[in-house]
C-alpha positions in Angstrom: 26.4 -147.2 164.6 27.5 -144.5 162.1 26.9 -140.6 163.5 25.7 -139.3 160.6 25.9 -135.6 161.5 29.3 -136.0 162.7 30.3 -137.7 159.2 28.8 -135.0 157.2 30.3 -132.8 159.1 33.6 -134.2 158.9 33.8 -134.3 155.0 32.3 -130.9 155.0 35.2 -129.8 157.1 37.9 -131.4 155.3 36.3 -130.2 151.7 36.3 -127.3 153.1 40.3 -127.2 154.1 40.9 -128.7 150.8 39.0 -125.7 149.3 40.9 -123.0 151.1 44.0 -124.6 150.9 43.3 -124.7 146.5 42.4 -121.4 146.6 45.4 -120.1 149.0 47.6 -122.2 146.2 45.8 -120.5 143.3 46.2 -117.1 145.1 50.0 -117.3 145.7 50.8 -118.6 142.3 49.3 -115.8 140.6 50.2 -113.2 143.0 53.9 -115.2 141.6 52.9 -115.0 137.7 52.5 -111.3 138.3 55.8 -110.1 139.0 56.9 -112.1 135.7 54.8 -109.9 134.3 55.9 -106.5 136.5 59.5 -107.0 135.3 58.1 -107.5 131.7 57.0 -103.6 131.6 60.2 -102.3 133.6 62.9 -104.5 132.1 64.7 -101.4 133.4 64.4 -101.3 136.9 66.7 -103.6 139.4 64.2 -104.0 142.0 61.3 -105.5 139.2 64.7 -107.7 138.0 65.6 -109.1 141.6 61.4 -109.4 142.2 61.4 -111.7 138.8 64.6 -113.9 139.6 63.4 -114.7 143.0 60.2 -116.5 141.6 62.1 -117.9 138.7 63.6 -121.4 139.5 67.6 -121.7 138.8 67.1 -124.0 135.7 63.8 -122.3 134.2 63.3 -121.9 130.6 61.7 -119.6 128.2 60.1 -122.1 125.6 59.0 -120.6 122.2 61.3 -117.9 121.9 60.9 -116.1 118.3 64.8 -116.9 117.9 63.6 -120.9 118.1 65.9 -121.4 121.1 65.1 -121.6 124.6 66.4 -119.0 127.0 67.6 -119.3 130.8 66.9 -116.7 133.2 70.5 -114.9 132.5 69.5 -114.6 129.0 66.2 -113.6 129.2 67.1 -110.6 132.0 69.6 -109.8 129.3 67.0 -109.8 126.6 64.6 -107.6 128.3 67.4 -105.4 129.4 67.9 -104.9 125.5 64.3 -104.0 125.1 64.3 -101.7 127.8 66.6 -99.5 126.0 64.6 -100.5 122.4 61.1 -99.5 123.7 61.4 -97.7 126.9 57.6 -97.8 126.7 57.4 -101.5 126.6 54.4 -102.5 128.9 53.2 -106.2 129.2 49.3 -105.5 130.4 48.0 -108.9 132.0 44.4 -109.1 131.1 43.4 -112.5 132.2 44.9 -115.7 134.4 43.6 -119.1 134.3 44.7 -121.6 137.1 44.8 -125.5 137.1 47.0 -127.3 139.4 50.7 -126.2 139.1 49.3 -124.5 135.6 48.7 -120.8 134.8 48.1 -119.4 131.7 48.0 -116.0 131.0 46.4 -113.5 128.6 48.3 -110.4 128.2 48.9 -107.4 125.9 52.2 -106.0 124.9 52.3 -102.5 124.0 55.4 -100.0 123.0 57.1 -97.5 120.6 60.5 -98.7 119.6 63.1 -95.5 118.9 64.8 -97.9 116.3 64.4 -101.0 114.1 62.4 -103.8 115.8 63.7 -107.2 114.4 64.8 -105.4 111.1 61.7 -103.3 110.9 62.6 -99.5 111.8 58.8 -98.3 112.4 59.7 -94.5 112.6 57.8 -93.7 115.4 55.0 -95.6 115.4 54.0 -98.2 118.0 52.7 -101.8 118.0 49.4 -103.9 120.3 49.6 -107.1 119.9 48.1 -110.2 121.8 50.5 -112.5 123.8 49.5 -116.0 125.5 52.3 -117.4 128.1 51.7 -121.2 129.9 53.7 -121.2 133.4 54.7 -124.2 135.0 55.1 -124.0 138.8 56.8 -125.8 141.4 56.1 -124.4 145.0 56.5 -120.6 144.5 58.8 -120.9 142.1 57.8 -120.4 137.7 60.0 -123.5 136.3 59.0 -123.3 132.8 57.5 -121.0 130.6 55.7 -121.6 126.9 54.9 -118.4 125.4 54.1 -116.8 122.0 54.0 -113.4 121.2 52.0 -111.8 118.1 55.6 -110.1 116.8 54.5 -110.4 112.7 51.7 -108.3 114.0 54.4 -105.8 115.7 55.9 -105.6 112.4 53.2 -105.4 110.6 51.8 -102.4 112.5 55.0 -100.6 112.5 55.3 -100.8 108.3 51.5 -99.2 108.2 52.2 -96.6 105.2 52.6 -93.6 107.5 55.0 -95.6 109.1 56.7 -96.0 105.8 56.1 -92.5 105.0 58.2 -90.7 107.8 61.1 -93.5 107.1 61.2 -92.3 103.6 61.3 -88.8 104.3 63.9 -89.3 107.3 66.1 -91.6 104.3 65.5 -87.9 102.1 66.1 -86.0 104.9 69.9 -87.2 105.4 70.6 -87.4 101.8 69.2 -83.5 101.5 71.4 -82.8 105.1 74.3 -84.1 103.1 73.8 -81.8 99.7 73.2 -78.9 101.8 76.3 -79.5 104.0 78.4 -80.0 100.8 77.5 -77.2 99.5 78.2 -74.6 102.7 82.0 -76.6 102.8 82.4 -75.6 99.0 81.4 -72.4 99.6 83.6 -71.9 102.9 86.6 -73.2 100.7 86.0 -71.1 97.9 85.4 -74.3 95.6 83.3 -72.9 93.0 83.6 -76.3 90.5 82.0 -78.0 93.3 79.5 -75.3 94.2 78.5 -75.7 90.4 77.9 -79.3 90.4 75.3 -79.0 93.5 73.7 -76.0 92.0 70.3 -76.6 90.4 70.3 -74.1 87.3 67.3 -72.5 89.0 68.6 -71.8 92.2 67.5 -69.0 94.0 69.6 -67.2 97.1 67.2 -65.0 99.0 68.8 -62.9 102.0 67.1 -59.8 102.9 68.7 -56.3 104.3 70.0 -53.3 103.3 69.6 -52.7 99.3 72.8 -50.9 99.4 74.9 -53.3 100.4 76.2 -54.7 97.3 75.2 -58.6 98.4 71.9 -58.0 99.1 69.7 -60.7 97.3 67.7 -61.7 95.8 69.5 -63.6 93.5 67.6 -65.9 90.6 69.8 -68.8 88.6 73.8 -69.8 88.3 74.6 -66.7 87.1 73.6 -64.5 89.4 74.8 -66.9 91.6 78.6 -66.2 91.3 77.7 -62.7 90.4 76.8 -62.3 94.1 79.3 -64.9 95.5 81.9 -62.7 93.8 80.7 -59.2 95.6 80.4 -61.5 98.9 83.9 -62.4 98.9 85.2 -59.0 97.8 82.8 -57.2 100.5 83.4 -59.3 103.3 85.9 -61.6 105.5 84.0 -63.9 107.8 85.4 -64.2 111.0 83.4 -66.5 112.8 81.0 -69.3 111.4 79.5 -72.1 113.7 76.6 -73.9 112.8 75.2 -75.0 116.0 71.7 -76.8 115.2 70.5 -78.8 112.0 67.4 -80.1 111.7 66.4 -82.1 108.1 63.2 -83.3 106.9 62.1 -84.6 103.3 64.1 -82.2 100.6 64.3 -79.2 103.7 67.5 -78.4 106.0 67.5 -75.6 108.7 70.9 -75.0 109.9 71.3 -72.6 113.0 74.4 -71.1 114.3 76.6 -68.0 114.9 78.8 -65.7 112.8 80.7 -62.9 112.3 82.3 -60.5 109.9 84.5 -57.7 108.5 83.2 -55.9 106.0 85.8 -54.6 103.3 84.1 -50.8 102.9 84.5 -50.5 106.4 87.1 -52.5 107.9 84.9 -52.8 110.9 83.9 -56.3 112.4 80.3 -57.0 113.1 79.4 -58.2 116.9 78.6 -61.8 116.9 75.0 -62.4 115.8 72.7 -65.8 115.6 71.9 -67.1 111.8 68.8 -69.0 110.6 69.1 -71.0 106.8 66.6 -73.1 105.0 67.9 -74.5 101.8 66.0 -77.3 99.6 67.4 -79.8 97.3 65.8 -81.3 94.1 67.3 -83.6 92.6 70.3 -83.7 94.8 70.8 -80.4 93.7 70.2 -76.8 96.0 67.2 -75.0 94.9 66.7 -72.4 97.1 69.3 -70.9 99.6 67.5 -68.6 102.3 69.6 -66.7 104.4 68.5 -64.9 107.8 71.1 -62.7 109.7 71.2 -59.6 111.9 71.1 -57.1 108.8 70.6 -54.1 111.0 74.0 -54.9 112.3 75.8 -55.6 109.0 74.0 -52.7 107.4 75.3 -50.6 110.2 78.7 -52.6 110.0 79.0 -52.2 106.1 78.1 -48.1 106.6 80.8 -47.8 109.6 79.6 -47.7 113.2 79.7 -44.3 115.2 
């Protein structure tokens, strides 16, 4: 005759094993999946690369790339390597797993601010969020397969929002205004007055401030005044040193930054080197307004003779 109670307790016993033994498998193979996911948001780092390739198998694949080929481990390492330097803020957030058998699928979130174009797309700044689903085959320990698909049209499309588009355009006026403004200050330091001409705008206004008896002392209004002033510059005083050391350029604006120093011609004494500040804007690829910032209690005191 059958014990009953040793029976029942037998299959309880063995469901039991078979329970722990699932869960032990479900526990491992996620605690796996994760460092997939660890090396996602620090493509950077050595350790998080080695931690990936041991739980990849030799001949995994990544299935569903958005190039429409597969990858190998090798070329997916080199991949993220790429984006690590892309979007150093790159960070895959796992928000949900979901185990069956030698199965896990994972809900993540993908999250960065590329400091150049993403896939064509150069966002200026701006960041993307977007949803990703991955489906990890496993064997043992080891990931042998991945599917995966990433929300990247929704990347793009976050990073074209129109103040996205805004700071691109006035980054694409800012170099073409860094370019008018540099032109102009070779001209000028070449004496080329037929090019100075062309890139003045008929209304252009040079505004330095200083000592009203110094025969350059602005402001000067329009072309003609202009090479009026030019005219005293160059008969007043023989630069010596001119390095430009910082420009920055934004929209139709350009601040240049340097150091400079001069002889002045009623004098014959030299300044001591001094810092100068300019902001110049351009209309129309043309210079509108030319303000100048420099030591003028030293030139003043330059121009008058020092004691």
């Amino acid at each position: 005759m059958i014990n009953l109670l040793k029976f029942g307790a037998g299959i309880l016993m063995a469901t039991t094993v078979v329970s722990c033994s699932a869960e032990s498998t479900k526990s491992n193979n996620e605690a796996q999946v994760q460092k997939f996911y660890d090396f996602l948001s620090n493509p950077g780092s050595n350790s998080h690369a080695k931690a990936f390739s041991a739980v990849i198998a030799n001949k995994w694949e990544s299935i569903g790339n958005y190039s429409g080929k597969n990858k190998n481990r090798d070329a997916f390492i080199g991949q993220m390597g790429g984006f690590s330097k892309l979007i150093p803020d790159l960070n895959w957030e796992v928000q949900s797993m979901h185990h069956d058998n030698d199965t896990v699928i994972v809900r993540s979130r993908a999250t960065g601010t590329p400091n150049g174009p993403l896939f064509g797309v150069d966002g200026a700044g701006q960041g993307f969020d977007i949803l990703t689903i991955d489906i990890h085959q496993m064997d043992g320990e080891k990931i042998v397969s991945t599917y995966h698909v990433e929300d990247w049209a929704g990347a793009l499309q976050q990073l074209t929002t129109p103040e996205a588009a805004k700071a691109k355009a006035a980054q694409a006026e800012g170099e073409k205004t860094l370019a008018t403004v540099m032109a102009f200050m070779g001209a000028m330091g070449k004496g080329d007055m037929d090019t100075m001409d062309k890139l003045m705008a008929d209304d252009m206004v040079w505004h330095n401030e200083g000592d009203k008896r110094i025969p350059w002392i602005g402001p000067w209004k329009g072309k003609e005044e202009m090479f009026n002033f030019l005219g005293k510059f160059s008969a007043g005083a023989k630069t010596t040193l001119w390095e430009n050391e910082d420009v920055i350029a934004s929209g139709d604006t350009v601040g240049v930054f340097g150091r400079m120093k001069f002889v002045t011609t009623a004098s014959g004494q030299e300044t001591d080197e001094f810092t100068f500040a300019l902001r110049a804007k351009v209309r129309d690829g043309k210079v509108v307004l030319w303000n100048w910032f420099e030591n003028s209690y030293d030139v003043s005191q330059t121009f008058h003779g020092k004691e």
